[in-house]
C-alpha positions as CSV (number, residue, x, y, z in Angstrom):
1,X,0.0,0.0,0.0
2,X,2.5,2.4,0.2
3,X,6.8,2.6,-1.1
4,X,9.7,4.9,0.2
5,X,13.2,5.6,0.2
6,X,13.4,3.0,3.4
7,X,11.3,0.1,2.2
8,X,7.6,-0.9,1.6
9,X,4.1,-0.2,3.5
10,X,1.9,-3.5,3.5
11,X,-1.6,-3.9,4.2
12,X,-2.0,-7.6,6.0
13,X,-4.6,-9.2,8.8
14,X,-3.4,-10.4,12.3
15,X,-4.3,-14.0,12.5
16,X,-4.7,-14.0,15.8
17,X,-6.9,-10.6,16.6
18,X,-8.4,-10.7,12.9
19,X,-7.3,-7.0,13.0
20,X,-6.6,-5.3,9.9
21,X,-2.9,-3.8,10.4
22,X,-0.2,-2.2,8.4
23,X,3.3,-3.7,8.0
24,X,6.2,-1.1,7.6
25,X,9.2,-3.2,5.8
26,X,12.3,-1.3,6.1
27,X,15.6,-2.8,4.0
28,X,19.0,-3.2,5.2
29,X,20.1,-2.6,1.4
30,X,18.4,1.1,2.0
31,X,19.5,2.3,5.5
32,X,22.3,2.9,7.7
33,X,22.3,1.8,11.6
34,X,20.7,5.3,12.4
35,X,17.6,4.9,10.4
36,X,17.2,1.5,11.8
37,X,17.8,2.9,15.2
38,X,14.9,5.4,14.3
39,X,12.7,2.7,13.2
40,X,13.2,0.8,16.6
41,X,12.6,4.4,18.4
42,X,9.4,5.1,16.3
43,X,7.9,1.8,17.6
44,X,9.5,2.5,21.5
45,X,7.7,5.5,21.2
46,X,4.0,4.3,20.5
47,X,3.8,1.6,22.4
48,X,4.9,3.9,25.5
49,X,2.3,6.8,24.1
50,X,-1.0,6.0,25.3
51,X,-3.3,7.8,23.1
52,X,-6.8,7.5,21.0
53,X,-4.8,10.1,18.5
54,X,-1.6,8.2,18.3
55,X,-1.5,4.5,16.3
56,X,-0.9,1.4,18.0
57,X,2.5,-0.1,17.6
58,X,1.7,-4.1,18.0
59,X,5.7,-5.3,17.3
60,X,8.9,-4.3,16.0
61,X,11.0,-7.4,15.1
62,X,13.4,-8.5,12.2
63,X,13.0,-11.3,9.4
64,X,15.5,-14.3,9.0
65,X,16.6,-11.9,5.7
66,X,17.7,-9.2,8.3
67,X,14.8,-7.0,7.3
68,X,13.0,-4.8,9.9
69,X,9.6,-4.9,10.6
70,X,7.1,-2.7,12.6
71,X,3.5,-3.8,12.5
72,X,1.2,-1.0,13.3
73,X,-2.5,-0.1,13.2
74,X,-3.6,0.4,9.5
75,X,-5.0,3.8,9.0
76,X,-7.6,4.3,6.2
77,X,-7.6,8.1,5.1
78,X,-5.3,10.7,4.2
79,X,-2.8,12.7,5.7
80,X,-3.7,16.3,6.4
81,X,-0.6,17.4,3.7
82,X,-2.9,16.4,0.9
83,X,-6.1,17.6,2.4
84,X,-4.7,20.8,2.3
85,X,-3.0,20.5,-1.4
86,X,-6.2,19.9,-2.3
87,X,-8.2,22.7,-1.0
88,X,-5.7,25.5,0.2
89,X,-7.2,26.0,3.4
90,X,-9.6,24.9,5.6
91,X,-12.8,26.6,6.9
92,X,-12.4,27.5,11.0
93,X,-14.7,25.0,12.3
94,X,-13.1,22.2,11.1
95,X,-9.4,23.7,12.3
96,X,-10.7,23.7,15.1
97,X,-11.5,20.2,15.5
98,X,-8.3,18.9,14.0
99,X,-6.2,21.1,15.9
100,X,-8.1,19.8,19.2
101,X,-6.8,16.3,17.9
102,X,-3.3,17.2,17.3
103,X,-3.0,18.8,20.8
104,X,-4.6,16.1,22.6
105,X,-2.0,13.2,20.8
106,X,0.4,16.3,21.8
107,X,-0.3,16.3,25.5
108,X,-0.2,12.2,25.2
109,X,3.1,12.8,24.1
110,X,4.4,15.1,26.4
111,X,2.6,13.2,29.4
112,X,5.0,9.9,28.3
113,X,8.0,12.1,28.2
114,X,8.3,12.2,24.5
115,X,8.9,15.1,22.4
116,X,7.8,14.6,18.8
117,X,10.3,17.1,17.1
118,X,8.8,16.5,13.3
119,X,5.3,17.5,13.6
120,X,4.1,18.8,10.1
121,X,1.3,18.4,7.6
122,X,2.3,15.1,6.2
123,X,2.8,14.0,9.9
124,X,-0.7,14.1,10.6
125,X,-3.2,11.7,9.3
126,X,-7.1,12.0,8.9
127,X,-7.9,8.5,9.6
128,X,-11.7,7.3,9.3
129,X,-12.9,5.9,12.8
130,X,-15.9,4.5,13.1
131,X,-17.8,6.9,10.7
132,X,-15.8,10.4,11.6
133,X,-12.7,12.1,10.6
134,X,-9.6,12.1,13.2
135,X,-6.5,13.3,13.4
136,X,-3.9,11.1,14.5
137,X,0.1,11.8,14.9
138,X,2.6,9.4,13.0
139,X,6.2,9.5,12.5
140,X,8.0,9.2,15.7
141,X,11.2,8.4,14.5
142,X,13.1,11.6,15.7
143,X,11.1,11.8,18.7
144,X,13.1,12.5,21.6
145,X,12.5,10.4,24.6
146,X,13.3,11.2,28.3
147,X,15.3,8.1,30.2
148,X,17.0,6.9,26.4
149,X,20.5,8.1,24.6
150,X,19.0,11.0,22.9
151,X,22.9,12.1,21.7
152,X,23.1,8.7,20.0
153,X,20.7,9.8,17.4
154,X,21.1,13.2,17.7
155,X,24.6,15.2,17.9
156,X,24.4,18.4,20.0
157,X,24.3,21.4,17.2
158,X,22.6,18.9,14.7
159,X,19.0,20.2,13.5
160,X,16.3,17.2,13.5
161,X,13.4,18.1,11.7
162,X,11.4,19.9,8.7
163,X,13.1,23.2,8.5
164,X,9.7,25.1,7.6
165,X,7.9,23.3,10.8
166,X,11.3,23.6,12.9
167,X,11.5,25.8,15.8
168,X,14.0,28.3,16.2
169,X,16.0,26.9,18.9
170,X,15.3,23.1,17.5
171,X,17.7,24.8,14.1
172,X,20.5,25.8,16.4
173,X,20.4,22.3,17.8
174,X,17.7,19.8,18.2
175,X,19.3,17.7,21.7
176,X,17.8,20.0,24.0
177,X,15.0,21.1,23.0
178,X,12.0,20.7,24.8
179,X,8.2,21.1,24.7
180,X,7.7,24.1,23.2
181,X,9.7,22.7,19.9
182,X,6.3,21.0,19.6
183,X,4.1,23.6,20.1
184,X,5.6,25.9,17.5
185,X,5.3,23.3,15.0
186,X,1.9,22.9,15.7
187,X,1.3,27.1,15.3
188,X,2.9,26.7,11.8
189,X,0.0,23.2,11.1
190,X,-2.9,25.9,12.2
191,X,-1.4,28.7,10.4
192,X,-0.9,26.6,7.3
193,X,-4.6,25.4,7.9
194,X,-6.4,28.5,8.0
195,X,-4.3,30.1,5.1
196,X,-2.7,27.6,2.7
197,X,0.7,29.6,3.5
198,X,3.4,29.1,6.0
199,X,4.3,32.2,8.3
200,X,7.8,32.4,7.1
201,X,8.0,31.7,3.8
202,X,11.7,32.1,1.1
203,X,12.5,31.0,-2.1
204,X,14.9,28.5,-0.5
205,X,15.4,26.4,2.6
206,X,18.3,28.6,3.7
207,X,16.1,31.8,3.0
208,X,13.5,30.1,5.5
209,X,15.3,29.6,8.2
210,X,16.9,32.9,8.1
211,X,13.6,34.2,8.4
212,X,13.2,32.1,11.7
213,X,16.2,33.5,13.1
214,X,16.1,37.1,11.8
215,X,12.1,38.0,11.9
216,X,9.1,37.9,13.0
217,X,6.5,36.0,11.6
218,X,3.5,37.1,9.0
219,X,0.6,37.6,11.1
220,X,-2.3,35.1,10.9
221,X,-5.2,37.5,10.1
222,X,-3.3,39.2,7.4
223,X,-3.3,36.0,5.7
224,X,-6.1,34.1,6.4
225,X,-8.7,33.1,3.8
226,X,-12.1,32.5,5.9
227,X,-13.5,34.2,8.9
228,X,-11.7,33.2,12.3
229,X,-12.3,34.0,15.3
230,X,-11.3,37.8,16.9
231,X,-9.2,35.9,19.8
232,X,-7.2,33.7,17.4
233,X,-4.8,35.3,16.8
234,X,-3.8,36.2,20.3
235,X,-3.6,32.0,20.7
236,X,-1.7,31.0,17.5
237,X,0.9,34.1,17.3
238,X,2.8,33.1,21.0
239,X,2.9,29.8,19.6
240,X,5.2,31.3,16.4
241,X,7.9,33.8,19.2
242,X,10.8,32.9,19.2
């Protein structure tokens, strides 16, 4: 069901539970130990993350070939990337609902002493359950964890991350960073949602994070396409300081 630079996505059924699940294939051919070490933190992640908003994590194991395997629960959907590619932006009520979502896998997060550190459109998924729309996090594969070797996958002064979603501080160096990495991130995913632009926006990736560094952000209601709330801006813009 789905193909990457790491391996294959399968759809399969769990014998056992008759659950439907999804079975991440990652090649040894593709990766270095690193990406396999974020594979095995992705799935250390989930299972410790408690959450209606994150996916279950069912095993992470490897095949006689040397191949590793996560099998997770199989989201049908789409991920909020292409929801947004396809309509620019999205009318306030429904923000409001997804952003609700975000925040409460978010707090799950933060509650298990994980930071995410790679929150972003295509990071979020608008899975089907039981005839609504939800928004569930993925992609924990940078998190960073309290009680594990965070240096080992992360060198102090190395950025981890999508630089348009990226903090400030998480630019400078991504091994301390804390909460609040999180919650910017998710300032750019409402901002992006309500406008169908990012707040700092450069013809290149370098002329991006300068912007970070250097400037303050484009204001919300300058930008926004729909009606939002008067007090909205007063939520999302402290989310965007440096």
């Amino acid at each position: 069901i789905g193909r990457g630079g790491m391996g294959q996505v399968f759809a399969a059924t769990d014998l056992d539970e008759r659950n439907q699940v999804a079975v991440k294939v990652v090649s040894r051919l593709f990766v270095d130990e690193t990406l396999m070490l974020r594979l095995h933190r992705e799935a250390v992640a989930a299972q410790r993350i408690r959450s209606d908003y994150v996916p279950r994590v069912f095993e992470v194991n490897d095949t006689g070939e040397g191949e590793t395997y996560l099998v997770m629960e199989r989201l049908m959907g789409e991920p909020l990337s292409a929801r947004i590619r396809s309509q620019g932006s999205l009318p306030w009520p429904e923000v409001a609902r997804l952003g609700e979502e975000i925040l409460r896998g978010l707090i799950d997060a933060h509650s298990a002493g994980i930071i995410h550190r790679d929150l972003k459109p295509s990071n979020v998924f608008l899975a089907l359950k039981t005839g609504k729309v939800r928004a569930m996090i993925l992609d924990f594969g940078v998190c960073k964890m309290d009680g594990l070797d965070t240096e080992r996958l992360t060198g102090t002064g190395e950025s981890i991350g999508t630089v348009a979603y990226m903090a400030p501080e998480q630019i400078r160096g991504a091994a301390k960073v804390d909460e609040r990495a999180d919650i910017y991130a998710f300032g750019v995913v409402i901002f992006e949602m309500l406008s169908g632009r990012l707040p700092h926006e450069g013809p290149s990736q370098m002329a991006i994070l300068a912007s970070k560094l250097e400037k303050h952000s484009a204001r919300l209601r300058d930008c926004v396409l729909s009606p939002i709330p008067e007090a909205l801006d007063a939520l999302v813009m402290p989310c965007l300081e440096r």
